[in-house]
MARLOLO-967198 format. One record per residue (C-alpha): residue number from 1; residue in three letters; x, y, z. Coordinates in steps of 0.1 Angstrom, whole numbers. Layout:
# residues N
     n   res       x       y       z
   NUM   ALA       X       Y       Z
...
END
This chain:
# residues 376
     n   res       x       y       z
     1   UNK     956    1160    1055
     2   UNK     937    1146    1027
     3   UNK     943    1128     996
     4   UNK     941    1162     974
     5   UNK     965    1177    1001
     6   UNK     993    1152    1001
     7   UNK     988    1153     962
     8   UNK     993    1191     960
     9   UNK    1021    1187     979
    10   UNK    1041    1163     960
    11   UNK    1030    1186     931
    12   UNK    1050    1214     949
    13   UNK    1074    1193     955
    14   UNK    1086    1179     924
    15   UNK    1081    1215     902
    16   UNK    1107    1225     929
    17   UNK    1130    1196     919
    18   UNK    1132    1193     883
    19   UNK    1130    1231     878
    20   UNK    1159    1235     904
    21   UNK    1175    1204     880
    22   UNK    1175    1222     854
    23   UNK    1185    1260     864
    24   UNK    1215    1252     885
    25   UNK    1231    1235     855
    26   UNK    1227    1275     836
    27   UNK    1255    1296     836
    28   UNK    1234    1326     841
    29   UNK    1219    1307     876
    30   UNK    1238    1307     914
    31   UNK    1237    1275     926
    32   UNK    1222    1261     952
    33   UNK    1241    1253     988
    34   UNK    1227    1215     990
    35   UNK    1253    1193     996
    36   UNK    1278    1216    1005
    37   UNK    1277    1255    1020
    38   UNK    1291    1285    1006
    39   UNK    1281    1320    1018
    40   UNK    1298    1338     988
    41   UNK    1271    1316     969
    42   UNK    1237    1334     988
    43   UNK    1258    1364     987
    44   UNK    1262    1363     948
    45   UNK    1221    1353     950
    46   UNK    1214    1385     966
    47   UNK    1236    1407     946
    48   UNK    1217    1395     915
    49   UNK    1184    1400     930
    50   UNK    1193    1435     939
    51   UNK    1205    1441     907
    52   UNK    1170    1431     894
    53   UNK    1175    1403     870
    54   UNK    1172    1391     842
    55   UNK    1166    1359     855
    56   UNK    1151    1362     889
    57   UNK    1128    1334     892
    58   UNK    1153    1312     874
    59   UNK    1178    1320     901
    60   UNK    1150    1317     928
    61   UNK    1144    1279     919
    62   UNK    1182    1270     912
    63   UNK    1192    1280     952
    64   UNK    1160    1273     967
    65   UNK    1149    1247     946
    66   UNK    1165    1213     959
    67   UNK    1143    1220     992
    68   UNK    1111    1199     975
    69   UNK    1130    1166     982
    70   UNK    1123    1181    1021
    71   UNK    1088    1180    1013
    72   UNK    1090    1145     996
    73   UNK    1109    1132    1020
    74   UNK    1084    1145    1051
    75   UNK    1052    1129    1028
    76   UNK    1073    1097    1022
    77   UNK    1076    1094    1068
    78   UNK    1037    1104    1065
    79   UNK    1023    1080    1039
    80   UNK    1044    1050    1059
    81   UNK    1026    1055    1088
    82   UNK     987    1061    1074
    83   UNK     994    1033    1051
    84   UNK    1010    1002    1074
    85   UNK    1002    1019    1111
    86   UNK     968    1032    1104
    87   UNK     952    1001    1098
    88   UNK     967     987    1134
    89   UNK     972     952    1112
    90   UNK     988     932    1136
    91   UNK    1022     907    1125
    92   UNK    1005     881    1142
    93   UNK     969     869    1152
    94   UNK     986     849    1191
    95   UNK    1005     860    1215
    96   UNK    1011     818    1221
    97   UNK    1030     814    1192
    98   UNK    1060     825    1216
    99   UNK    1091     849    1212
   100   UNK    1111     830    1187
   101   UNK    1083     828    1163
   102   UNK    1073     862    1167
   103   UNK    1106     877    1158
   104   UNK    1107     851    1128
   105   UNK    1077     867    1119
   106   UNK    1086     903    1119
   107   UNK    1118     893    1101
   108   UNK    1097     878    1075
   109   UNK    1074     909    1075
   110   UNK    1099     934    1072
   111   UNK    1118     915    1043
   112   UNK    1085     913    1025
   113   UNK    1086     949    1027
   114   UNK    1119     960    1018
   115   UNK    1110     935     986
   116   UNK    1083     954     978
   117   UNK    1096     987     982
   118   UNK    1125     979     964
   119   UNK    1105     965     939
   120   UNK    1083     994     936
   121   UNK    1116    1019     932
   122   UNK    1132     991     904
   123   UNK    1097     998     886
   124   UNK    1107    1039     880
   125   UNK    1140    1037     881
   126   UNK    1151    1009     856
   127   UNK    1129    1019     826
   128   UNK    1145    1054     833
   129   UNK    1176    1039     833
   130   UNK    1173    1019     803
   131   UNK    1157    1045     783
   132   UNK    1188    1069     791
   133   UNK    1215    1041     779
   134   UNK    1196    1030     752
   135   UNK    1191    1069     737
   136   UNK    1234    1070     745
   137   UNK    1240    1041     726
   138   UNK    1218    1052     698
   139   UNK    1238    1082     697
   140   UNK    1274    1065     703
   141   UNK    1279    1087     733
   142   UNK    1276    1057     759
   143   UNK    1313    1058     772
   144   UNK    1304    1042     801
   145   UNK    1317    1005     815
   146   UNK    1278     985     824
   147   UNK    1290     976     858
   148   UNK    1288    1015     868
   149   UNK    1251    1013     872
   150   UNK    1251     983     894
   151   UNK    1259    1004     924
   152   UNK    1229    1029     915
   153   UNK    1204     994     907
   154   UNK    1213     979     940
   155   UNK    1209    1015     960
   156   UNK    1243    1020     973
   157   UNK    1259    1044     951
   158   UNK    1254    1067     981
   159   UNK    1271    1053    1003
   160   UNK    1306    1048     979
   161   UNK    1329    1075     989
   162   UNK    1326    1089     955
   163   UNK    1295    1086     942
   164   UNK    1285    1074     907
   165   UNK    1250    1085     901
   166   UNK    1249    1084     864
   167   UNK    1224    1113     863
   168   UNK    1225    1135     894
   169   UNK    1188    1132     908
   170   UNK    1186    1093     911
   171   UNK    1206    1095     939
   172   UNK    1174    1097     957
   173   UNK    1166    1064     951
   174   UNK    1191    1050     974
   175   UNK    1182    1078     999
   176   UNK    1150    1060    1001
   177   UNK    1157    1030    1007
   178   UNK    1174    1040    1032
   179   UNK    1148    1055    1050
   180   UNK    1126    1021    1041
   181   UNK    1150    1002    1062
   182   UNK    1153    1027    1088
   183   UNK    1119    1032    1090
   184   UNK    1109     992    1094
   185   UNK    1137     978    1113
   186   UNK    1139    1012    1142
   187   UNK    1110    1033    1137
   188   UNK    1076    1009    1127
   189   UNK    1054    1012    1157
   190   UNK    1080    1024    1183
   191   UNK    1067    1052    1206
   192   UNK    1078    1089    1205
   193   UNK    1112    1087    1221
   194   UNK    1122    1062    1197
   195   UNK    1114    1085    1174
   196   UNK    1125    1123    1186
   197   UNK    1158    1103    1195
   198   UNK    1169    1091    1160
   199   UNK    1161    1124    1147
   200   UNK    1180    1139    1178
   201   UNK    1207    1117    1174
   202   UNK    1207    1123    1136
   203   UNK    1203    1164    1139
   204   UNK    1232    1165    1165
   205   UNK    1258    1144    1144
   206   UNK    1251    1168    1112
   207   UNK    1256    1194    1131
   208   UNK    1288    1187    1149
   209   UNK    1303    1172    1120
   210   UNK    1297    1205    1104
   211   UNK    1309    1226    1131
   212   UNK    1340    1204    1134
   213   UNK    1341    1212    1093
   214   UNK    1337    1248    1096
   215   UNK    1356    1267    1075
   216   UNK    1352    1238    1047
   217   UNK    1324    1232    1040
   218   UNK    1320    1242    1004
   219   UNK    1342    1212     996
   220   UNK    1326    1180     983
   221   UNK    1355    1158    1002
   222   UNK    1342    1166    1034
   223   UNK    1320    1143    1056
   224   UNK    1294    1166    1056
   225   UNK    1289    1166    1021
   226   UNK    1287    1127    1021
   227   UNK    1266    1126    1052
   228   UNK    1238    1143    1028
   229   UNK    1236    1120    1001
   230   UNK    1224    1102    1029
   231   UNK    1193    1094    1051
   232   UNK    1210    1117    1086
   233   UNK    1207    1150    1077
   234   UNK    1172    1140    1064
   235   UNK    1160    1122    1085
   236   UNK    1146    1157    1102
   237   UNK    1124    1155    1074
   238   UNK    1110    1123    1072
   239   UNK    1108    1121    1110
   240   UNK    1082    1152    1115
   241   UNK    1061    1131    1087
   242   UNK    1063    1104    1104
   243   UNK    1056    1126    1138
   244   UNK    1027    1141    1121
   245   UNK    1006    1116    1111
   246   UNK    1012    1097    1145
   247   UNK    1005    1125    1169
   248   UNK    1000    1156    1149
   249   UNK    1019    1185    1149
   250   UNK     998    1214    1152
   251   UNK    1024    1239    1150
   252   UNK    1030    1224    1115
   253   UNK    1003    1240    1103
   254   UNK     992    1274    1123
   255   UNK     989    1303    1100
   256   UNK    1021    1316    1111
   257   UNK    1043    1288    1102
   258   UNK    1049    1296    1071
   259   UNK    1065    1333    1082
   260   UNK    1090    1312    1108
   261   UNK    1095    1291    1077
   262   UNK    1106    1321    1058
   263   UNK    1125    1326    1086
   264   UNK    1144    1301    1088
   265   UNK    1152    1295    1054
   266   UNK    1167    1334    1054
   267   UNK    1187    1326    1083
   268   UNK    1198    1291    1071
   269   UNK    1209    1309    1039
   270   UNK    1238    1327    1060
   271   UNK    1242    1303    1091
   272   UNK    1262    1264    1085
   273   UNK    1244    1256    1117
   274   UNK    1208    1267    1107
   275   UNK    1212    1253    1073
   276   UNK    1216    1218    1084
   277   UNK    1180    1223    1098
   278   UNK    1161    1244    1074
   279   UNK    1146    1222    1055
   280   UNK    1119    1224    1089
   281   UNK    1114    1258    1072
   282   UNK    1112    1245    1039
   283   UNK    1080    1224    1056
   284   UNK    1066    1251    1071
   285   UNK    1058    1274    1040
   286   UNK    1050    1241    1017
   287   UNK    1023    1233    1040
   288   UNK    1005    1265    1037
   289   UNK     992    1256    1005
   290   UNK     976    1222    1021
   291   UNK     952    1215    1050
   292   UNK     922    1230    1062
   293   UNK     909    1263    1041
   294   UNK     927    1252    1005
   295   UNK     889    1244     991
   296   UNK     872    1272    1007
   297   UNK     900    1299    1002
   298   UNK     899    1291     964
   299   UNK     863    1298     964
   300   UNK     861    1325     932
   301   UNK     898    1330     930
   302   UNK     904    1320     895
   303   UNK     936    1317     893
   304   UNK     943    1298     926
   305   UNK     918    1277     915
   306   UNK     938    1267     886
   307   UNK     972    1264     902
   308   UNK     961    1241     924
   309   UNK     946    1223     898
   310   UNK     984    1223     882
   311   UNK     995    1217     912
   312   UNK     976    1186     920
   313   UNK     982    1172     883
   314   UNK    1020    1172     886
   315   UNK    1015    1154     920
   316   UNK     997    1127     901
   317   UNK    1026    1121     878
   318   UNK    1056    1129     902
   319   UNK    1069    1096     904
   320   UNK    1075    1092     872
   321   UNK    1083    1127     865
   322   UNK    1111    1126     890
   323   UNK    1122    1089     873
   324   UNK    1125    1107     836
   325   UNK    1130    1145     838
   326   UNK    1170    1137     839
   327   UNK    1165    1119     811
   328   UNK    1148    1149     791
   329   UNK    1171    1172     809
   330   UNK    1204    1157     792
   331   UNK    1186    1168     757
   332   UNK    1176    1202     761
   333   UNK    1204    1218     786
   334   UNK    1225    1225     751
   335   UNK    1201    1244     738
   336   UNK    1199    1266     773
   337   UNK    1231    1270     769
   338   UNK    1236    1289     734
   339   UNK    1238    1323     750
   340   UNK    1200    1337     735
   341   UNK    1172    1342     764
   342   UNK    1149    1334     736
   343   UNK    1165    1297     731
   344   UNK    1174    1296     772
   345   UNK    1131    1300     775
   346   UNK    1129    1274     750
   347   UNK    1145    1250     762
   348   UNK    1132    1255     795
   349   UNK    1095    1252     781
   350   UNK    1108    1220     760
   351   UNK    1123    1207     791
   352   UNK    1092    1213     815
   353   UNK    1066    1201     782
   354   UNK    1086    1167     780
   355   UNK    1089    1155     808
   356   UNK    1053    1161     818
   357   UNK    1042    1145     787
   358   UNK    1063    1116     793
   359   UNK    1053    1112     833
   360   UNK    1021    1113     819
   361   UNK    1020    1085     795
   362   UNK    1038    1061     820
   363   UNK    1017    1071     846
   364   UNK     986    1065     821
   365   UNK     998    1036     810
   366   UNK    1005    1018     845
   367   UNK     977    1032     856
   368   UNK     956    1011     831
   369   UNK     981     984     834
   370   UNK     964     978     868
   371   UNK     929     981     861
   372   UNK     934     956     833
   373   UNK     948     932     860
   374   UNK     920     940     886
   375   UNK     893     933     858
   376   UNK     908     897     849
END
């Protein structure tokens, strides 16, 4: 994939999110089976649809919608390996320098890279954070004790046994660092069976704690519903973009993957078992819109032209879009929430607007932050 492909991808990716962010807080909206499953929930989904609205799409995005952190979390396993496997840098120039120094070396390495990682999250997530308690405290609606956002600064608000995430979507941040340390410390440079075995091992503990949960699983005190706020029932995910950029996966990318991705995500919508793994599906159809053909197919189609063009633009901003759209989101669900479908589409348009203006600026303005730097 190229540049403009994992770019339009993370453009998919993160509509997906903060629209899904948004409907699933709307009365009018099923929500989504995420965290937890619930077959009367797809089974209200389809009533709806059947019924034929009002709000189709909106119900669309709030069920299906939390699948674009599959697609981030796949391009997050990709871009790790083009960027620090690619390049075949080596950790050190000798083989004399012996064992002991070697594995000093790769300690060092690996904790100048969880540094910088975290760094890099710290850098999106604390300006977000900051902006969200100083706009409570300006309103006197701050009722929260400081030492609540510790757990969510130092990336372990996942793993308490009841979360504290402040504002839902950050969660993701500890999700990936997660994978960060996962990714350096087991995966970085192993061979395949390293690899298909941690996402084997992962796969069949998600699915037997769900089986041994059957029956409960639309509770939030169950271990499956803990085990994906964190980086196992993910790691599917992450592991074929990891697989992908090493090896390859053709069948990624065939024109009829995206029909078994359909597929799967139909039958996932029914099936506990299937559900733990259809976020493969969700993989299968967002790659359709990358890879070989996207330039040539848009070749005097207008309008393709110009969503990929969207497409590509919210993929530019999506880190910061993801960091501030919970933010924006805190503002303008009231107004959704009046009972009018003319104020529900305004808020939704005020919603989308802001938070795209306010990616962009940050985005803008680190951007140029770095070019000043390079130019000094």
């Amino acid at each position: 994939m190229t540049i403009k492909d994992t770019t339009l991808l993370k453009g998919i990716g993160i509509l997906l999110i903060i629209t899904h962010n948004y409907m699933h807080w709307l009365p009018e909206c099923v929500p989504e089976n995420e965290y937890t499953f619930s077959v009367e929930r797809i089974d209200q989904l389809c009533a709806y649809l059947a019924q034929g609205g009002p709000h189709v799409l909106l119900n669309i995005l709030s069920h299906f919608g939390h699948y674009g952190v599959a697609i981030f979390l796949f391009l997050s396993g990709y871009g790790l390996v083009k960027k620090y496997e690619g390049s075949r840098v080596r950790e050190s120039e000798s083989s004399k320098e012996g064992k002991s120094v070697l594995a000093h070396s790769h300690i060092r390495a690996s904790a100048i890279f969880l540094l910088r990682h975290a760094v890099k999250l710290w850098r999106l997530m604390v300006p977000a954070v900051l902006l969200f308690v100083v706009m409570e405290m300006m309103q006197g609606t701050w009722n929260r004790p400081f030492s609540r956002l510790l757990p969510l600064l130092g990336f372990y608000s996942n793993l308490q046994p009841h979360r504290d995430l402040i504002l839902g979507p950050w969660w993701w941040f500890g999700l990936m660092m997660q994978f960060y340390l996962l990714w350096r410390l087991l995966l970085y440079r192993r061979g395949r069976w390293v690899l298909y075995l941690t996402m084997g091992v992962c796969v069949a503990a998600v699915l037997s704690v769900a089986w041994v949960e059957r029956g409960q699983l639309d509770s939030t005190g169950t271990l499956t519903c803990y085990l994906h706020y964190n980086f196992p029932p993910s790691m599917l995910a992450f592991g074929l973009g990891v697989a992908d950029a090493r090896y390859g996966l053709g069948w990624l990318h065939r024109w009829w993957s995206p029909l078994v991705g359909v597929a799967v995500l139909i039958v996932g919508s029914f099936n506990a078992g299937i559900w733990c793994v259809s976020s493969v599906g969700a993989l299968m159809v967002a790659l359709a819109f990358a890879g070989r053909g996207g330039e040539s197919s848009s070749k005097g189609n207008t309008v393709y032209v110009n969503l990929r063009m969207v497409l590509i633009f919210a993929g530019t901003i999506s880190a910061w879009l993801f960091a501030l759209h919970p933010v924006v989101r805190e503002y303008t669900i009231d107004l959704a929430k009046k009972g009018s479908d003319g104020l529900l589409y305004l808020s939704i348009v005020l919603y989308i607007g802001c938070s795209m203006l306010l990616a962009w600026v940050a985005t803008a303005m680190v951007k140029s932050k770095k070019n000043e730097g390079r130019t000094q």
